[in-house]
N, C-alpha and C positions, 0 to 999 in steps of 0.2 A: 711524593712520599713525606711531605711537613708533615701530616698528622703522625703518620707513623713514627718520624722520628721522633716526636714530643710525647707518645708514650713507650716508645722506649728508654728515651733517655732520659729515666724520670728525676733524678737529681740533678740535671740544670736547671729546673723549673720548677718543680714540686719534690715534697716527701713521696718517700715510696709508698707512705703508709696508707698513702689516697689512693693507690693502684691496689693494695691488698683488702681496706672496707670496701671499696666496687667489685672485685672480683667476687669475695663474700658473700654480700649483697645481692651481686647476678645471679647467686643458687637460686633466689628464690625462682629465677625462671626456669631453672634447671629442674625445679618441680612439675610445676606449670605445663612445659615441654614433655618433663616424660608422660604426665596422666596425659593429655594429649595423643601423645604417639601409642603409648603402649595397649590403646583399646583398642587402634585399627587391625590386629595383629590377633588378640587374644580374640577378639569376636566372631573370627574363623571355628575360633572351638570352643566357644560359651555352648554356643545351637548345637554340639553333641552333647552337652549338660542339661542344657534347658531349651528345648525347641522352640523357636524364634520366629514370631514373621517380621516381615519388613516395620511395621510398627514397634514390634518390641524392641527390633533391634536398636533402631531410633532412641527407643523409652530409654536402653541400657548407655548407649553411649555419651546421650542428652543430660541425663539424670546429675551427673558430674556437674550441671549447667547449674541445674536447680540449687545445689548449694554453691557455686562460685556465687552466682547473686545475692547469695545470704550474707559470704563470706568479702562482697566487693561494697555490699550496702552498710555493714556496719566497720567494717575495717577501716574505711577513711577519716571515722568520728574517733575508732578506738587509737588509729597511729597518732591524730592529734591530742587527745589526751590523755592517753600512757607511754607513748614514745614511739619511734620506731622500732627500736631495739628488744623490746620485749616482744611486740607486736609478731615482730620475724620467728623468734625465740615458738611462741606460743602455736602459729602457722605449723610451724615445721615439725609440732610435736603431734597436733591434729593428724596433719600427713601420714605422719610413722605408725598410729594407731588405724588410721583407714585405711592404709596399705594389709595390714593383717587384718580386719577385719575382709577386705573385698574377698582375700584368700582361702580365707575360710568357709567364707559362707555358703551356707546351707541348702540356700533355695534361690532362685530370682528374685526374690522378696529381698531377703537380707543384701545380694548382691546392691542393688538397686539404692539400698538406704545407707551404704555404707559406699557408694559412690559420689553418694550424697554429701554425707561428710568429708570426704575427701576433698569433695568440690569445694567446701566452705574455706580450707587452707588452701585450694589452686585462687580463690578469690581474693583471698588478704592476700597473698604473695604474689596476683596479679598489681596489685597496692602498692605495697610497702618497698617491692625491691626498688622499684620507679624512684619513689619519692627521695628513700636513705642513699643514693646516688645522687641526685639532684641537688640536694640538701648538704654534699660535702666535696662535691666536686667543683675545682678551678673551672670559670665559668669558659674560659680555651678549649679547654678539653670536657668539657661536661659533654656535650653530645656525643662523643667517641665512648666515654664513659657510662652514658647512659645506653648508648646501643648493646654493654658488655650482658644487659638482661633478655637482652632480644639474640644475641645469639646463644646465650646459657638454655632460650627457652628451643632454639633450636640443637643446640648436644644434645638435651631433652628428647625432644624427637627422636634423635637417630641411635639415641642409647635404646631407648625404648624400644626401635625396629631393630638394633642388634639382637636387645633379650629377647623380643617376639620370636626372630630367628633362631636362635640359642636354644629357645627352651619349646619350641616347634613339635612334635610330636613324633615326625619322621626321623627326626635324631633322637629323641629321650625313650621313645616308645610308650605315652602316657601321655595322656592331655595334659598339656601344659600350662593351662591357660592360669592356673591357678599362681603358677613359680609366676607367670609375667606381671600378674598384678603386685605381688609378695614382693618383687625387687623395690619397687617405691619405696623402701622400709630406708633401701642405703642410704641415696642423696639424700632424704629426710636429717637424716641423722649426723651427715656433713656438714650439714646449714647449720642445725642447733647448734655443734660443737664449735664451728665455726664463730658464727655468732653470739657466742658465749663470749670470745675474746674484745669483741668490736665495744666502740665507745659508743655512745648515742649521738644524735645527729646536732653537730652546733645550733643550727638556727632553732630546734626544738628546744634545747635549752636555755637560748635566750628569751625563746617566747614565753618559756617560765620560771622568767628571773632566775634561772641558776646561772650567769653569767659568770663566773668564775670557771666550772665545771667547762662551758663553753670554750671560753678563753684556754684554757689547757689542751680541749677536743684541738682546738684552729693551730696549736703553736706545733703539734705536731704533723700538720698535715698543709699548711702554708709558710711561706717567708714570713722570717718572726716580725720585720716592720707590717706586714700585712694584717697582723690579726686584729689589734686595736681599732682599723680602719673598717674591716667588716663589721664588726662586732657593731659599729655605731652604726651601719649601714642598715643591718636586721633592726636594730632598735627603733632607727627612724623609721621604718616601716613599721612596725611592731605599734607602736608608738599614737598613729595615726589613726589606728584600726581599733573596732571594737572586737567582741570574742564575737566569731561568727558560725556561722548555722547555715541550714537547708535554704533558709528564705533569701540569705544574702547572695546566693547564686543567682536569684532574678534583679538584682538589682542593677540600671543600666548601664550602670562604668564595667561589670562585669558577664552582663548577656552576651556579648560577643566572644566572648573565649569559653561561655558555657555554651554557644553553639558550636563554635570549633571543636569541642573535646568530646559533645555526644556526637556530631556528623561522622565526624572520624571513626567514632566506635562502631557505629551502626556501620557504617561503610566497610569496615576492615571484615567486616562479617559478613555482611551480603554481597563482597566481593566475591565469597566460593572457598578460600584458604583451608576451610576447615573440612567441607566435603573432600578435598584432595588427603591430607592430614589422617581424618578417620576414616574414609571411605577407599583408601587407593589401592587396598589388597582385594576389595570387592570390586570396585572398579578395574583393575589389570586382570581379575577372573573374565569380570566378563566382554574385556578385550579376546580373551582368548591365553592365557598364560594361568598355568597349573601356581596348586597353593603355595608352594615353595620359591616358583621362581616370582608370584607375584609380593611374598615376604621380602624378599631380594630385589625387586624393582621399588619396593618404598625405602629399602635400604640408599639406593640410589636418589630418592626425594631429597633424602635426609642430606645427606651426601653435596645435593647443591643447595639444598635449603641452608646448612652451616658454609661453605664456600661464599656463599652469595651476601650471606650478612660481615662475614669478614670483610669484605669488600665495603661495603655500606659502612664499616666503622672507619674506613681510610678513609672515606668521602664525604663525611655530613658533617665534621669541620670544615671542610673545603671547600666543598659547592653547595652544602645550605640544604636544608628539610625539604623544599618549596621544588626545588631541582629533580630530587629524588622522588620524591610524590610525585609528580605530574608525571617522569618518563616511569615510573613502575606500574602505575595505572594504564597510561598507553600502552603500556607493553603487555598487560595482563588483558585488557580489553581484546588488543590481536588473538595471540593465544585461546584464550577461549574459543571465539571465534571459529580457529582449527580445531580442538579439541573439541568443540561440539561437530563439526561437519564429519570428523573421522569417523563417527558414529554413524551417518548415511551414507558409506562408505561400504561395498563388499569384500570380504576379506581379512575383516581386523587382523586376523592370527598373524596375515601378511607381514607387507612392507607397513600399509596403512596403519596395521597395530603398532608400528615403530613409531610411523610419523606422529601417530598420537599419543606416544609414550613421550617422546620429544618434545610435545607442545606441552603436554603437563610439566615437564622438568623446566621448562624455559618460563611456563609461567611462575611456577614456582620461584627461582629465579629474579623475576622483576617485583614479585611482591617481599622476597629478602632482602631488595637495597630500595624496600619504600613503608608501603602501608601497616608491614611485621611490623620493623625497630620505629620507625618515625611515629609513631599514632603513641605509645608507651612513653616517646621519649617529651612528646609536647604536651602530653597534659602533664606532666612532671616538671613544664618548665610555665605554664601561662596562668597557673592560678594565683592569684592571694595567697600571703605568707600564711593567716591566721585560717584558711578555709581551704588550704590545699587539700590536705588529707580526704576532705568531705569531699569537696570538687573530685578529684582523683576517682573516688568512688562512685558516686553517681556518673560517672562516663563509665567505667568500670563494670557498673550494674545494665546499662545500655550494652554494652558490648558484648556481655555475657546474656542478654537476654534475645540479640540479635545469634547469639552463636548458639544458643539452644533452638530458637525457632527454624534454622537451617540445620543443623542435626537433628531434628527430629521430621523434619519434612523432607528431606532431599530422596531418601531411597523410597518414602509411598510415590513422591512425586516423578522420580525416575518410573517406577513403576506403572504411574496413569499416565506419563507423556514420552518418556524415555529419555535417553539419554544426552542428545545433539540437542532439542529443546531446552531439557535442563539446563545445559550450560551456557547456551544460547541467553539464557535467560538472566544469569550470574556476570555475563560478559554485558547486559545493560547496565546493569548494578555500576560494573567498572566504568563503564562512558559517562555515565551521571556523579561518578566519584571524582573522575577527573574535574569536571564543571563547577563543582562545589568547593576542590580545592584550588581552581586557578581563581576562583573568584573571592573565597572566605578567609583560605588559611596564610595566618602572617608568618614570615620570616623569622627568628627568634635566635641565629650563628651568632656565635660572641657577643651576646649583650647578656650581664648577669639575670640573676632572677629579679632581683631589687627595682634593676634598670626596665626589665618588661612590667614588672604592675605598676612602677611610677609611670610609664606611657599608656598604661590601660586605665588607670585611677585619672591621668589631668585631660586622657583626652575620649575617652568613653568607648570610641570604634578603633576597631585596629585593620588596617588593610591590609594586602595581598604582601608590600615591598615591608612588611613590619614596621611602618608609620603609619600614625594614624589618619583616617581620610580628614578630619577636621584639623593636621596638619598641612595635607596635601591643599586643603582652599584655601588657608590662612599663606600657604605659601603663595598660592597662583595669585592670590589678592593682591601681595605685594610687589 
């Protein structure tokens, strides 16, 4: 329980004021999370509004994708040159208007285009919470502190499958679907207000020379001997660096961490997460559970999917990113596995519809203390000071672009192969994600940020133990 004690006990160590900008800051996934969950739910009763095939359905729930990419590709340029803080600000007011517009709308058309702008704020706020955590968090606690976006992004979820259930149609008497998307209006408006009060992110303001401003941000959120000492730490980084761009991600001191950040993204996607997420009230129909009770079994998603990352924030101070990845990937590889064979199984309605309902929740489960929080929390820690934002975003734009291409395929694809192949299929994804990460992704536990791009900057590769391999020779040499 060391992690936990060190953020409970936050004045032996830190201001409290570092536990209140993260918490903050975590709404942005608390957006994220709901648009996420709250489609699987309403898209029960769009197709009484607007008849649906398996491709539209895809188009409706995907669409969200199409502007997260918009919103992932320029958000990382705009948090580095207008701040964080507004960045959030701005996201969150987008949200609040494409929540009433989803509500409204008229036709599949309007639906469709106004899920789209929604997406552009689930894109920045896929961004910015990352970064503005990273950015002001003790580097002890930064990873407990950064996981606080990855479980905001699952309360998300499970708020979402509350109001799906809430505003249900067999309790209100009325299609609902419209109240569940119209809820996104709240947390929208949380964040802003919220974020209203928040400072800007130190290192952002030394990178433009408002160092004073800076200095004021650190004295309240660090031991006051500490701030001076950072402060020269961002500089000398700062310092070294030109303003950087698109192009400086291919450059070789920094290809190996712009491979870890898109692997990752692509991975966390074509692991399956999100057919479970959007798809699970469709998918427990057609295990055999009516609409109601199958709104109620993604209740229970949600349910371990928040459980599971509380867990993962006690632990990725402790046992390190590298830990948690490899056994959450194993464990979702198994999983599957079951969860596909259930499927050539007679009886789903059964026991078999249990065991399969068990293999979803347990996968669920091993991808909450891995691939969820850990993938957000490392590109937020292995870029360049002056190109994070960018960096961020282009993994960002991968992730989101892998997460549309599997929401808009998965139910034709269930459809021409069925079900046990499909995930048969999601469970290779996972065996090949393990491989990628026991062999690419570095370590990054208690070393600041300064400290991981000075070992990215003098030694070009970064290996598995988070030293570089051209340390590893120059060692065995000697």
């Amino acid at each position: 329980m060391d992690v936990a004690n060190r953020l409970l006990d936050a004045d032996s160590d830190h201001s409290q004021f570092v536990y209140v900008i993260a918490a903050i800051a975590a709404l942005n996934g608390l957006l994220f999370g709901f648009d996420v969950g709250v489609i699987s739910g309403a898209l029960l009763y769009i197709d009484q509004s607007f008849t649906l095939s398996p491709f539209m359905q895809g188009l409706v729930t995907s669409s969200v994708l199409v502007g997260a990419m918009i919103g992932a590709a320029t958000g990382g340029k705009l948090a580095d040159r207008f701040g964080r803080r507004r960045l959030t600000l701005a996201g969150a007011v987008v949200f609040f208007v494409g929540s009433f517009g989803m509500a409204l709308s008229p036709t599949l058309g309007w639906l469709i285009v106004w899920r789209v702008v929604e997406g552009v704020a689930v894109g920045v706020a896929s961004i910015v919470g990352p970064l503005y955590i990273a950015e002001t968090a003790p580097s002890d606690v930064r990873g407990a502190l950064g996981f606080l976006q990855q479980l905001m992004i699952t309360i998300g979820i499970l708020l979402a499958y509350g109001v799906n259930y809430l505003f249900a149609p067999e309790f209100l008497g009325i299609i609902g679907w419209r109240w569940m998307l119209w809820f996104g209006a709240v947390p929208a408006a949380v964040l802003a207000i919220g974020t209203y009060f928040l400072p800007e992110s130190p290192r952002w303001l030394v990178e433009n020379e408002r160092v004073e401003e800076a200095r004021s941000v650190l004295s309240r959120i660090r031991e006051t001997d500490a701030v001076d000492e950072e402060i020269e730490g961002i500089r000398e980084v700062s310092e070294i660096e030109e303003e950087g761009g698109l192009s400086d991600l291919l450059e070789p001191w920094v290809r190996p961490a712009l491979i870890v950040g898109v692997g990752l993204a692509i991975i966390q996607q074509f692991s399956g997460i999100n057919t479970i997420i959007y798809y699970a009230p469709t998918i427990l129909s057609n295990i055999g559970f009516g609409d109601i009770a199958s709104l109620a079994g993604t209740i229970g998603v949600g349910v371990v999917n928040v459980a599971l990352t509380v867990v993962a924030v006690l632990l990725v101070d402790r046992v390190g990113r590298r830990p948690l990845l490899l056994v959450g990937t194993a464990g979702m590889t198994v999983m599957l596995g079951i969860l596909g064979l259930g499927f050539f199984l007679p009886g789903l309605s059964g026991i078999v519809g249990y065991v399969t309902l068990g293999s979803m929740f347990l996968y669920v489960a091993f991808y909450a203390i891995s691939l969820g929080p850990v993938f957000w929390l490392l590109i937020s820690e292995i870029y360049p000071l002056r190109i994070r934002g960018t960096a961020e975003g282009v993994a960002s734009v991968f992730n989101w672009g892998a997460n549309f291409l599997v929401g808009l395929t998965f139910l034709p694809l269930i459809d021409r192969i069925g079900e046990g192949y499909s995930f048969w299929i999601l469970g290779v994804f996972c065996l090949l994600a393990f491989v990628f990460i026991y062999t690419r992704v570095p370590e990054t536990m208690g070393r600041s940020l300064e400290e991981i791009e000075a070992d990215l900057r003098s030694n070009a590769i970064m290996g598995p133990d988070g030293d570089s391999e051209v340390s590893e020779r120059q060692h065995r040499s000697d």
